[in-house]
N, C-alpha and C positions, 0 to 999 in steps of 0.2 A: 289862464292857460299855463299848463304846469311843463319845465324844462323837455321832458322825455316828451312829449306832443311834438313840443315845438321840433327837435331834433328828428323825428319820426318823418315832419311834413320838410324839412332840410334834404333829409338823405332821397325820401320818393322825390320831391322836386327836382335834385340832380339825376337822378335813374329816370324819371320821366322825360327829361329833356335830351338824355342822350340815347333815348328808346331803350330803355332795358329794364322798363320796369315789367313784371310778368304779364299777361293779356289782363288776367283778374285784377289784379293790382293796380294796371291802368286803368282800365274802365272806371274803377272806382276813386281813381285821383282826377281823370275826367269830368267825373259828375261831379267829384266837390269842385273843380275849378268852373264849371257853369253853373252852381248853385249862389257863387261871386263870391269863393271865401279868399279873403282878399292875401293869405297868411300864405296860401298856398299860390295863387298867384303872384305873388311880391317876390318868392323863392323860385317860382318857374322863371318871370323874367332875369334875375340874376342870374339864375345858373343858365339861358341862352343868350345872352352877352356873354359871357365868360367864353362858352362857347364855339360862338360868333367869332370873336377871337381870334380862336385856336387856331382856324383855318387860315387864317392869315398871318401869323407871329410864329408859328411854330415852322420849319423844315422840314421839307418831306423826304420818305425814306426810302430807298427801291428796296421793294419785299423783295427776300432769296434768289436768285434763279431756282426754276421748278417749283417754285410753293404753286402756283396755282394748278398747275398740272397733280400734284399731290391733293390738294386741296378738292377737285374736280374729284378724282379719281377716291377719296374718301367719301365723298356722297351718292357717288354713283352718276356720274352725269360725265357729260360726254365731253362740252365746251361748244359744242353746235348753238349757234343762234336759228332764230327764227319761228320758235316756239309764240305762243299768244303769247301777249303781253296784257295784262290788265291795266284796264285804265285807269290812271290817276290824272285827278286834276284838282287843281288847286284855285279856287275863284279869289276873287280881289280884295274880299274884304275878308278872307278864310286866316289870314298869319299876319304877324306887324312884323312893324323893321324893328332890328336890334341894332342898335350901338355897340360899334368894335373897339379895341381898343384907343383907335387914332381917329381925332377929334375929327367930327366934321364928316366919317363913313359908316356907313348903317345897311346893314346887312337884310334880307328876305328871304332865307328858303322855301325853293319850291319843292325838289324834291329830294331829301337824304339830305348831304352835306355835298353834293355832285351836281344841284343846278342850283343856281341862287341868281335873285336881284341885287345891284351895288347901289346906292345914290352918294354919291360922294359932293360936298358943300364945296361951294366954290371958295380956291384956295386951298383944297385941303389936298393933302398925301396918303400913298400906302407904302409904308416901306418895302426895299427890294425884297426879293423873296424867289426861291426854286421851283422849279415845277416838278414833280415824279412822273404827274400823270399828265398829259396832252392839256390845253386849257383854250375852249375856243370864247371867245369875247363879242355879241352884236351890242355895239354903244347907240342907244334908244331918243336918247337927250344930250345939248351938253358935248364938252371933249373931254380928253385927255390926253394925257403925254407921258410915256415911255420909253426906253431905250432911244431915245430922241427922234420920235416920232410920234405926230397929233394924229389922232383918230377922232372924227366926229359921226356926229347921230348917222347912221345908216352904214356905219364903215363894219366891217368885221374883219379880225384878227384872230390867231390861230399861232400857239406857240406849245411845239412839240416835248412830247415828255423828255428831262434832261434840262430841257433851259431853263432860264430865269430872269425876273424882270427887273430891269432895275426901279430907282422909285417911280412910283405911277403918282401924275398928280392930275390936280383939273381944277384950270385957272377961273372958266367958266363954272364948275358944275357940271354933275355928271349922272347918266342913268345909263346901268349897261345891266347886261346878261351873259352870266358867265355858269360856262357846261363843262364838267372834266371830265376824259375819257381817256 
């Protein structure tokens, strides 16, 4: 396998993971990843750990006041909900967990980078961290603990755009579902 390949199946693997590779272009990095080329799979899981990640180590930013209003109003749309929504769903055995960067939390998304599954290892941490957008949390399994407060399976938590949490751990283990809006 000659360098310029290998560098070829690098760069679609990061565009494929953070959806930007073109329709044609995926389709066809699709097929080779279900034909089980293993060059191109090796390169997708890296680059969604990396990923993975981001959502959590990185800082979020509040976009402009009025960009969405601008934003809206360059494609022609109104800001009205209620429009169909097509359905997605995502079965059980459709995605795996990725590994974030702090030991012991592994990530699922279900849809975009806006709903995901946590499983966090018992004993392990996420560092503090800001919210931009709203972030609601159902803990499935398992606790955790937060701004000094345990949440267990069945609890749900809701912490509005602006806040931040401080570190989240889980002395048991932990399985939650977390939605940003």
């Amino acid at each position: 396998m000659n360098q310029s390949h290998i560098e070829e199946v690098e760069e679609q693997a990061a565009l494929f993971s953070i959806g930007a590779l073109p329709p044609a272009e995926e389709q066809r990095f699709r097929q080779r990843l279900a034909a089980g080329c293993p060059l191109c799979q090796a390169e997708v899981d890296s680059c969604e750990t990396a990923v993975a990640g981001l959502s959590l180590s990185a800082g979020e930013v509040a976009p402009p006041p009025g960009l969405r209003a601008r934003l809206l109003a360059s494609i022609g749309a109104s800001g009205k909900t209620g429009a169909a929504i097509p359905l997605t769903m995502v079965r059980a055995n459709e995605s795996s967990w990725k590994p974030t960067p702090f030991p012991g939390v592994e990530m699922r998304f279900l849809l975009e980078r806006k709903t995901m599954l946590v499983r966090m290892a018992p004993q392990s941490t996420i560092p503090a961290h800001p919210h931009t957008l709203g972030e609601q949390c159902l803990v499935l399994e398992g606790s955790v603990t937060n701004n000094g407060i345990t949440v267990r399976a069945g609890d749900f938590t809701y912490m509005p755009a602006g806040s931040s949490h401080d570190e989240v751990y889980s002395e048991t283990g932990a399985l939650f579902l977390i939605t940003y809006a």
